[in-house]
N, C-alpha and C positions, 0 to 999 in steps of 0.2 A: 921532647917530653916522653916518647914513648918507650925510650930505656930506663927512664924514669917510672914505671908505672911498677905500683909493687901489687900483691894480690889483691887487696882490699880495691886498689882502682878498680882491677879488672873484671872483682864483683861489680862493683857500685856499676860500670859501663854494660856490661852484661844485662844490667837489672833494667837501669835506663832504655837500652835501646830494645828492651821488649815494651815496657811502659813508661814512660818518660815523666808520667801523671803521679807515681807509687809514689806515695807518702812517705813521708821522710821517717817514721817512726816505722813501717813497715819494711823499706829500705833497710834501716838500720839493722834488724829484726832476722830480717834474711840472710845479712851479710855478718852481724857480730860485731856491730860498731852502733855508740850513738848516734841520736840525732843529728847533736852539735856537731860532732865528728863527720858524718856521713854529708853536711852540709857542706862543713871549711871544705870537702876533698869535694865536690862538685863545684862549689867555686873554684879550685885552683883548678879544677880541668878546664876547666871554662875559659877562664884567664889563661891558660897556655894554650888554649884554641883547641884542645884534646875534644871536647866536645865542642861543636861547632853552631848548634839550636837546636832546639825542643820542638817540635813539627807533629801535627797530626796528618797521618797517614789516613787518605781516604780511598773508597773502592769506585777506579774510573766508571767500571759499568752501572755503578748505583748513580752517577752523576751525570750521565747521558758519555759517554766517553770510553765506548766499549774495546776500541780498535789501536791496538799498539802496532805501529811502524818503525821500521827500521830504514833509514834512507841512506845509501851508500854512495859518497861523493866522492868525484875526480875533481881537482883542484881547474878549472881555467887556465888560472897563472899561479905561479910559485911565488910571491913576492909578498911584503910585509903589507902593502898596501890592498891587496885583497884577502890577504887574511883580516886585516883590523875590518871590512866590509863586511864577511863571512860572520866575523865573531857579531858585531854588533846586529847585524840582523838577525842570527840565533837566538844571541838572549832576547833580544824583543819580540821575539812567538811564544807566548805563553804554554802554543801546545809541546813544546819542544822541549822534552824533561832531560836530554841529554847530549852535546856533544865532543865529539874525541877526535882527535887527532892519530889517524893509525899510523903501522910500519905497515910494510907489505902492498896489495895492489890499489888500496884505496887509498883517499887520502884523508877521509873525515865519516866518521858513523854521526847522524843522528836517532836519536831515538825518542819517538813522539805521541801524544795520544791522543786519539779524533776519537770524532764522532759514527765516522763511516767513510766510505770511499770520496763519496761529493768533497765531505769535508777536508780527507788527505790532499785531494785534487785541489784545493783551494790553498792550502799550506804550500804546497808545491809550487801554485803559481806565485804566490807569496813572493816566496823563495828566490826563484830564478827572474821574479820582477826587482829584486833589492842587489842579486849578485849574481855576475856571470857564471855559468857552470860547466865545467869539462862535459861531465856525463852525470846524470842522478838515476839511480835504480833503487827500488822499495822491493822490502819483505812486507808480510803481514803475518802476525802472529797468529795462528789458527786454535793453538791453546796452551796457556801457561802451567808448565810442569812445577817450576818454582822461581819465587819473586821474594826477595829477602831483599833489608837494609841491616840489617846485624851482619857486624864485622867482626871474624873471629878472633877471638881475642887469648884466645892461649898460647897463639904466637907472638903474643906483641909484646 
């Protein structure tokens, strides 16, 4: 879909993933299309999976949740059967807002967000109680320079 996107998308996505709430008449408004228009084309992103969901975005430290970690895993074992371990116990941590499969010396970033130290400490043991782990080492963010989900869209 994304060679598919002509300008008007890449208003309409622009618009969305600063407010995702903006009114379809104000939408419209800002981009040069109707309502009805401005509609059909967020349905069909929708429907080609271009947009993914509509999500409120909330402020961890207003929620008790001040502490972003970064946990850098060495695999155990290489084999499909403890990655499907690895995976399945990731998503099931609610704190656990990300993880990746890297190149290079690691073998998986997550990236998570506690409450404080105790609380990492507990994720942790979580962790290495559901799957074996090579090696685990943590960052802690000390302070966020910048934090976006807007995807630039003038390359797309």
């Amino acid at each position: 879909m994304t060679s598919n996107l002509d300008e008007f998308d890449r208003k309409i996505l622009t618009e969305l993933q600063r407010n995702a709430d903006l009114p379809l008449e104000t939408l419209g408004q800002r981009i040069g299309l109707s309502r009805n228009a401005c509609w059909r084309r967020i349905r069909s992103l929708e429907a080609a999976g271009v947009i993914r969901a509509r999500v409120a975005l909330l402020d961890p430290a207003r929620i008790g949740l001040p502490l972003t970690v970064f946990m850098q895993i060495r695999a155990a074992l290489h084999d499909a059967d403890w990655l499907d371990k690895f995976a399945r116990a990731t998503r099931a941590l609610p704190e656990v807002q990300g993880v990746y499969r890297m190149s290079g010396d690691l073998d998986y970033l997550i990236r998570a967000q506690v409450a404080d130290m105790a609380d990492y400490d507990r994720l942790y043991q979580t962790l290495i109680a559901r799957v074996p782990m090579g090696d685990v080492s943590a960052s802690f963010v000390m302070e966020e320079i910048k934090h976006s989900t807007e995807l630039p869209l003038s390359r797309a």
